[in-house]
C-alpha positions as a Markdown table, in Angstrom:
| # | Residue | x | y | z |
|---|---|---|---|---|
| 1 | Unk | 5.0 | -19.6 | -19.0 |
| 2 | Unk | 4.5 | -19.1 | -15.5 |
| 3 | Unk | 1.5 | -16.4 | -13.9 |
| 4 | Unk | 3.5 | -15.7 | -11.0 |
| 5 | Unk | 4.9 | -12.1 | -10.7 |
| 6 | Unk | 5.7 | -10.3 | -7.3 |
| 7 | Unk | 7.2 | -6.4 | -6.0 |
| 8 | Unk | 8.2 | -5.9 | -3.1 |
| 9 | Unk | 8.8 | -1.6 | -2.5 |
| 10 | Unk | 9.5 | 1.1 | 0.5 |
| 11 | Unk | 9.9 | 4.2 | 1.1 |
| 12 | Unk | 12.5 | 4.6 | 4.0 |
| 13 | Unk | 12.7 | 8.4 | 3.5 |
| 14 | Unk | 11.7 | 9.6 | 6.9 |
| 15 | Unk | 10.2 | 13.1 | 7.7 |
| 16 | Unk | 7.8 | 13.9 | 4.9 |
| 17 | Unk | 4.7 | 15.1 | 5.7 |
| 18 | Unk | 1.1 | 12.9 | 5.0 |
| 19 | Unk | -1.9 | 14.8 | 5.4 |
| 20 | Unk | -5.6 | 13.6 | 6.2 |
| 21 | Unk | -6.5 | 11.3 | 2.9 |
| 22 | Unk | -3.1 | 11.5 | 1.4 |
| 23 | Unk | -1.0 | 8.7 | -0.2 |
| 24 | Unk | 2.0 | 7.4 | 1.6 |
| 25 | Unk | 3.6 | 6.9 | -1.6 |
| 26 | Unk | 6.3 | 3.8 | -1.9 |
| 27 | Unk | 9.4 | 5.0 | -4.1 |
| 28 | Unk | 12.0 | 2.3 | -4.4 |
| 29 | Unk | 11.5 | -1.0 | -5.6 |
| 30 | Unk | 13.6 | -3.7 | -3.6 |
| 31 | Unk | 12.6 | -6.7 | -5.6 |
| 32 | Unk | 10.4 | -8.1 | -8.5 |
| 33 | Unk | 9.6 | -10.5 | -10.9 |
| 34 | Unk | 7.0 | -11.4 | -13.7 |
| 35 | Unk | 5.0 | -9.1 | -15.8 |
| 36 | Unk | 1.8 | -8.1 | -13.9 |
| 37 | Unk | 3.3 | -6.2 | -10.7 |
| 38 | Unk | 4.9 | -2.9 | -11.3 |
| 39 | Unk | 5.5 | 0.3 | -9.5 |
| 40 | Unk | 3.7 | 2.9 | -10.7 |
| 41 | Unk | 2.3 | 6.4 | -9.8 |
| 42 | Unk | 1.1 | 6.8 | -6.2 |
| 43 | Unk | 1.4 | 2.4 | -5.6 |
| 44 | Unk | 1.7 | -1.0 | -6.9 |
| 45 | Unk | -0.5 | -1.5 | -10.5 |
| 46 | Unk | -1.8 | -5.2 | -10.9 |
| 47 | Unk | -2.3 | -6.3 | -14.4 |
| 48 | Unk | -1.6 | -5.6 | -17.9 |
| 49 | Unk | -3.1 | -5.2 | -21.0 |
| 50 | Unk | -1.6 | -8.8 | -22.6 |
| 51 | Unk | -3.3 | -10.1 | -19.3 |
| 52 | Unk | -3.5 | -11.0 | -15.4 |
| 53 | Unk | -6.5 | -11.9 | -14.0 |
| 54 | Unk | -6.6 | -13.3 | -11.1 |
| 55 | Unk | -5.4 | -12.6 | -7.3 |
| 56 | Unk | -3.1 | -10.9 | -5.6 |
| 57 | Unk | -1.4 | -10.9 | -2.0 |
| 58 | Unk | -0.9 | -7.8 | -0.7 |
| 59 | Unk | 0.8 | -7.2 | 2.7 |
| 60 | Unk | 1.8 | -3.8 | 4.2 |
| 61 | Unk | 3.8 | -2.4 | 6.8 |
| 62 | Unk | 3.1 | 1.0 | 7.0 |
| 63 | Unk | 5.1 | 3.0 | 10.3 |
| 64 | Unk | 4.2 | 6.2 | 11.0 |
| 65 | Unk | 4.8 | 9.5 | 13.6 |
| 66 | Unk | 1.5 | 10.7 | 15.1 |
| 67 | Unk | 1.6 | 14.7 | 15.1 |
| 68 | Unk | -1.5 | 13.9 | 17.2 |
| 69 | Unk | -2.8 | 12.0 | 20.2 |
| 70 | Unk | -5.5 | 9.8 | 18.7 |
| 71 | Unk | -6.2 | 7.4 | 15.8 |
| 72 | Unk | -4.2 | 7.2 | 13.0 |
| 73 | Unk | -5.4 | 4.8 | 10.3 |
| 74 | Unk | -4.0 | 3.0 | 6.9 |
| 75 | Unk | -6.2 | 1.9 | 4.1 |
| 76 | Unk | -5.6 | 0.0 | 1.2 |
| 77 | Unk | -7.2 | 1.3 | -1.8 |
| 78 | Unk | -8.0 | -0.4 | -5.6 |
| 79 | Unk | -8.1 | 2.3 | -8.3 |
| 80 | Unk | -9.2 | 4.9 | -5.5 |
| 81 | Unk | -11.9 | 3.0 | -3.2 |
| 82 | Unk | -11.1 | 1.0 | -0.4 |
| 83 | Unk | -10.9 | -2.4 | -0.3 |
| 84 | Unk | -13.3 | -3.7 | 2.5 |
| 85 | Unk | -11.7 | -5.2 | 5.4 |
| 86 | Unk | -7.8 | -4.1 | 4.1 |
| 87 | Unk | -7.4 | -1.4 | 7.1 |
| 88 | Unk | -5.4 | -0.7 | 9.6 |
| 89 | Unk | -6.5 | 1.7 | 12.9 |
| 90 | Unk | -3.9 | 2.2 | 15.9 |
| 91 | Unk | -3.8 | 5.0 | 18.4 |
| 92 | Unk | -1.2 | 7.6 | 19.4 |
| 93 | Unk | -0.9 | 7.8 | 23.2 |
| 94 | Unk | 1.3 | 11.0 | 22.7 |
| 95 | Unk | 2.7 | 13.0 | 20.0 |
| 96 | Unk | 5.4 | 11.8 | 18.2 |
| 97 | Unk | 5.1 | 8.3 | 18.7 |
| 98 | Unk | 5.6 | 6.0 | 16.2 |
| 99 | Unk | 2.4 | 3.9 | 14.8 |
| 100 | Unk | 2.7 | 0.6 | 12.9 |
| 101 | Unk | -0.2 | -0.4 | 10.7 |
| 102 | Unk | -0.2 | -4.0 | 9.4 |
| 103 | Unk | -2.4 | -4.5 | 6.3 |
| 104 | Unk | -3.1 | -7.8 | 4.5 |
| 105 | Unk | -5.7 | -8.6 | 1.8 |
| 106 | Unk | -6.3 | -10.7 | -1.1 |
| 107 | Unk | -7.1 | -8.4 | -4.3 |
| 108 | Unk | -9.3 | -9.6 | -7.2 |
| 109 | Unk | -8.7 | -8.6 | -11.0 |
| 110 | Unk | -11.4 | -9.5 | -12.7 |
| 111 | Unk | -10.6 | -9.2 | -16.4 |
| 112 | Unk | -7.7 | -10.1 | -18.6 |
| 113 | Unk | -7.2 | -6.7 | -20.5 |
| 114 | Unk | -7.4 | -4.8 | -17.4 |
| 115 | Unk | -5.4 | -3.2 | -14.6 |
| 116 | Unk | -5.6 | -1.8 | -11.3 |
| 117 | Unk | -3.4 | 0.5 | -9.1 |
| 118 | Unk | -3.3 | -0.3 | -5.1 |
| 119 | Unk | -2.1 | 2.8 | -2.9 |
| 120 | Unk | -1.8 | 3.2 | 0.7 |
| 121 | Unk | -3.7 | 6.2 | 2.1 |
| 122 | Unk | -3.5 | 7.4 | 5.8 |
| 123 | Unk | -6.8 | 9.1 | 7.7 |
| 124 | Unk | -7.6 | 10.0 | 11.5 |
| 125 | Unk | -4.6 | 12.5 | 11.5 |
| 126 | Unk | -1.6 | 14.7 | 10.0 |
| 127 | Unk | 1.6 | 12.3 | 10.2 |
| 128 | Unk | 5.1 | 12.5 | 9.4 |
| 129 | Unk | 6.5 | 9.1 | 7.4 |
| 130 | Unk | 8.7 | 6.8 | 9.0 |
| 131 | Unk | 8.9 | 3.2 | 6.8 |
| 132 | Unk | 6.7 | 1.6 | 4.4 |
| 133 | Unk | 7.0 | -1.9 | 3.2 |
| 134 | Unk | 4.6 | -2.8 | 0.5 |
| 135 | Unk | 4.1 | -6.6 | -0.9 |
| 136 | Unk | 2.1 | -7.5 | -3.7 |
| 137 | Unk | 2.3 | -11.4 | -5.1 |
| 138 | Unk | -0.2 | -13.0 | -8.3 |
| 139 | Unk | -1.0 | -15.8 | -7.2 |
């Protein structure tokens, strides 16, 4: 039986609000296979109880309208911390532009019987959502 499992999910719906610290939240799955990738909650959970150890690919497109002129920034958390060096940090030159915030990062699950959940938060400003394309792949 092969370990491999994969989900690929968005959320195209444009014009809903993300404040400071909040979850831009992917809501339609566009693809998927295996057992240990599925969407759930705010993200993507890794893992199962039956198993999945191991890592995980995760690549993220995350596009964004600044209500602000500044920094807009995209992290990638694990079960509600960030994972170091999985953030993204672009700045608005004038309100309303749209920000793209590529994210890539290998994930570690460290124990068969566990799971995590991966979630996309936004920080430097208040922006409106524009597309998010979220990859996770065991590998």
């Amino acid at each position: 039986m092969s370990c491999k499992s994969g989900i690929y999910v968005v959320n195209t719906t444009t014009g809903t609000s993300i404040g400071i610290g909040g979850t831009y939240v992917p809501s339609t799955i566009i693809r998927r296979y295996g057992k240990y990738c599925q969407l759930s909650g705010n993200g993507v959970s890794i893992g199962n109880a039956c198993g999945g150890a191991g890592y995980y690919d995760v690549n993220a497109s995350v596009a964004v309208v600044a209500t602000a002129i500044g920094n807009v920034t995209a992290t990638l958390y694990k079960d509600g911390a960030p994972v170091q060096g999985a953030t993204a940090i672009a700045t608005a030159t004038a309100i309303g532009n749209i920000v793209t915030l590529p994210i890539s990062a290998l994930v570690r699950l460290n124990c068969d019987c566990d799971t995590a959940n991966l979630t996309i938060v936004i920080s430097g400003q208040a922006v409106t959502a524009q597309n998010l394309a979220f990859v996770v792949e065991k590998i």
